[in-house]
matplotlib code that plots the C-alpha trace (Angstrom):
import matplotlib.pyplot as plt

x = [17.0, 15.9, 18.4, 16.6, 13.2, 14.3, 15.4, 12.3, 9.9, 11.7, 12.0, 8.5, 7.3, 7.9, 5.6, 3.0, 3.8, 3.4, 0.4, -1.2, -0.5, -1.4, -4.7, -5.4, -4.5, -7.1, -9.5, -9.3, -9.2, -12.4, -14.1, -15.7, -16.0, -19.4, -17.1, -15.3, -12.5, -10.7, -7.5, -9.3, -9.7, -6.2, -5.0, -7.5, -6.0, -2.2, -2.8, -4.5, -2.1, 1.1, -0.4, -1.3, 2.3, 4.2, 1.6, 3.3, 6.7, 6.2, 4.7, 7.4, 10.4, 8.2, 8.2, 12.1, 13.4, 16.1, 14.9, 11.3, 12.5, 15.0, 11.8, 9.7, 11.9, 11.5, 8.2, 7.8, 11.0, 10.4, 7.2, 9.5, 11.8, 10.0, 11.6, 11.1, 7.9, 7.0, 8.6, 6.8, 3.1, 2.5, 4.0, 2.3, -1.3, -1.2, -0.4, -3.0, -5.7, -3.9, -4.8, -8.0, -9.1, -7.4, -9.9, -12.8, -12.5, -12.0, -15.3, -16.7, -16.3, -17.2, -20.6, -21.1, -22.9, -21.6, -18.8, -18.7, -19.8, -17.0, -14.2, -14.8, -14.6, -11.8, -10.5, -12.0, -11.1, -7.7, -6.7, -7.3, -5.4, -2.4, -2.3, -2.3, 1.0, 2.3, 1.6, 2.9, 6.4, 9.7, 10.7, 13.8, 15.3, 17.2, 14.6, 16.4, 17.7, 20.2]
y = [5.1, 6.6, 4.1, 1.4, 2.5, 3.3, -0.5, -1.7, 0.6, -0.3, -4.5, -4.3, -2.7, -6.3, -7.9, -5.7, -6.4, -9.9, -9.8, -7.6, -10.2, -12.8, -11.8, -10.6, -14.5, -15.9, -13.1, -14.2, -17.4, -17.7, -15.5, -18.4, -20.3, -20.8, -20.3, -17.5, -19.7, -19.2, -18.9, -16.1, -14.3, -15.1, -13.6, -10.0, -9.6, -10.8, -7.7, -5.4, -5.6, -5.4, -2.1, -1.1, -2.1, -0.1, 2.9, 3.1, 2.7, 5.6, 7.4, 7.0, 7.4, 10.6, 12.4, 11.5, 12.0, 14.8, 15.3, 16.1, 18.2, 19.8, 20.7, 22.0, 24.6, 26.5, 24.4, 26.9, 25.8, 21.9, 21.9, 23.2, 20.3, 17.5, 14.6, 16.8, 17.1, 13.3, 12.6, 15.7, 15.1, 12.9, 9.8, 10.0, 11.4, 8.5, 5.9, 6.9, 6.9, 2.7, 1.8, 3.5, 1.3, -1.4, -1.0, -0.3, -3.0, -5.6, -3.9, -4.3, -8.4, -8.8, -7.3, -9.2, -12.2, -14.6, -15.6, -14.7, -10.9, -11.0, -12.2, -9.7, -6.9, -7.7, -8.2, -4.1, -3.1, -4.1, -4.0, -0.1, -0.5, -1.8, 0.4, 3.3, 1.9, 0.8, 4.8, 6.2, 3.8, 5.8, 3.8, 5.9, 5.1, 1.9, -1.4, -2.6, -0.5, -2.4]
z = [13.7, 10.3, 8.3, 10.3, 9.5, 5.5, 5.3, 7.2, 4.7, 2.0, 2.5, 3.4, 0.2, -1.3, 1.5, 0.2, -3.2, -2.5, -0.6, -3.0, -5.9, -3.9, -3.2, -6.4, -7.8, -5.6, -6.4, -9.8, -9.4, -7.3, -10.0, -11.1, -7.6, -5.1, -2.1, -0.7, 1.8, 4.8, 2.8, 0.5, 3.7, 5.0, 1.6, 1.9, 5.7, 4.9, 2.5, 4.4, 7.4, 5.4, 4.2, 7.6, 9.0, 5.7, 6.3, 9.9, 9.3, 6.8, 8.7, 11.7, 8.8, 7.7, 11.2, 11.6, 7.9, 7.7, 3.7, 4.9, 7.9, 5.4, 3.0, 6.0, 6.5, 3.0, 1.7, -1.0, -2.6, -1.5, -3.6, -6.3, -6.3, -8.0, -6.2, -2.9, -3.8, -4.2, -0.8, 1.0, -0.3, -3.2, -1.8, 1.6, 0.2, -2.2, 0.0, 2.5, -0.6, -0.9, 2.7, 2.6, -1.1, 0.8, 3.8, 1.9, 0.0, 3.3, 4.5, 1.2, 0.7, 4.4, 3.9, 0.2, 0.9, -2.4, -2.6, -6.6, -5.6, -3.0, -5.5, -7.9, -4.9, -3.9, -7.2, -7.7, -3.8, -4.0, -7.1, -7.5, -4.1, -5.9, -9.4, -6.7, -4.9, -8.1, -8.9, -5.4, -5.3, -6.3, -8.6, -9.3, -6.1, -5.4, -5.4, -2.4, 0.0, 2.5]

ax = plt.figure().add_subplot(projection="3d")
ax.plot(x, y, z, "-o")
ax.set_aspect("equal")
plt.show()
């Protein structure tokens, strides 16, 4: 179960990669636009749920990962190891900062009412959203994971 979930996490990291860019393109593109569209919503929610979805699966791989129950047993020296570290706290407390910006920023552009003021929040919302992935992803570790 935890290679399943570890493949899952990691192949989904792109969707949100993806989505994040994605909406981020149409953000700036309809910087200068007098309509916010369907599809610039499709994009903010495509987003927005991918980071819901890989906030689960980490969650699940973080209950079930023999590395973090490993660590919980002698935190002290976990919090020692830097890579231990990451995994144990930084990682997860980041990510949850992510989906929160994430969120904020959907609640943010739904209660804007121009569509110029709610391209440049989402542009802001989930852009900080995405420099604090970019910030929280081990990039160490193997980029795909199979």
């Amino acid at each position: 179960m935890h290679d399943l979930l570890l493949i899952l996490h990691n192949l989904f990291r792109w969707l949100v990669l993806l989505s994040a860019f994605w909406v981020l393109f149409t953000s700036v593109r309809g910087l200068r636009s007098l309509t916010y569209s369907p599809s610039d919503q499709t994009a903010g929610r495509v987003f927005v749920s991918t980071m819901d979805i890989q906030l689960l699966l980490g969650i699940l791989l973080y209950w079930i990962s023999p590395l973090i129950r490993a660590a919980m047993t002698n935190f002290g020296a976990a919090m020692q190891a830097s890579q231990t570290r990451f995994f144990l706290v930084e990682h997860v407390l980041l990510m949850i900062v992510a989906v929160a910006l994430a969120h904020i920023g959907s609640v943010r552009i739904r209660r804007t009412p121009t569509a110029p003021v709610k391209h440049r929040q989402a542009l802001i919302w989930y852009g900080l959203s995405l420099l604090v992935v970019l910030l929280a992803i081990p990039w160490w570790r193997p980029l795909l994971r199979l």
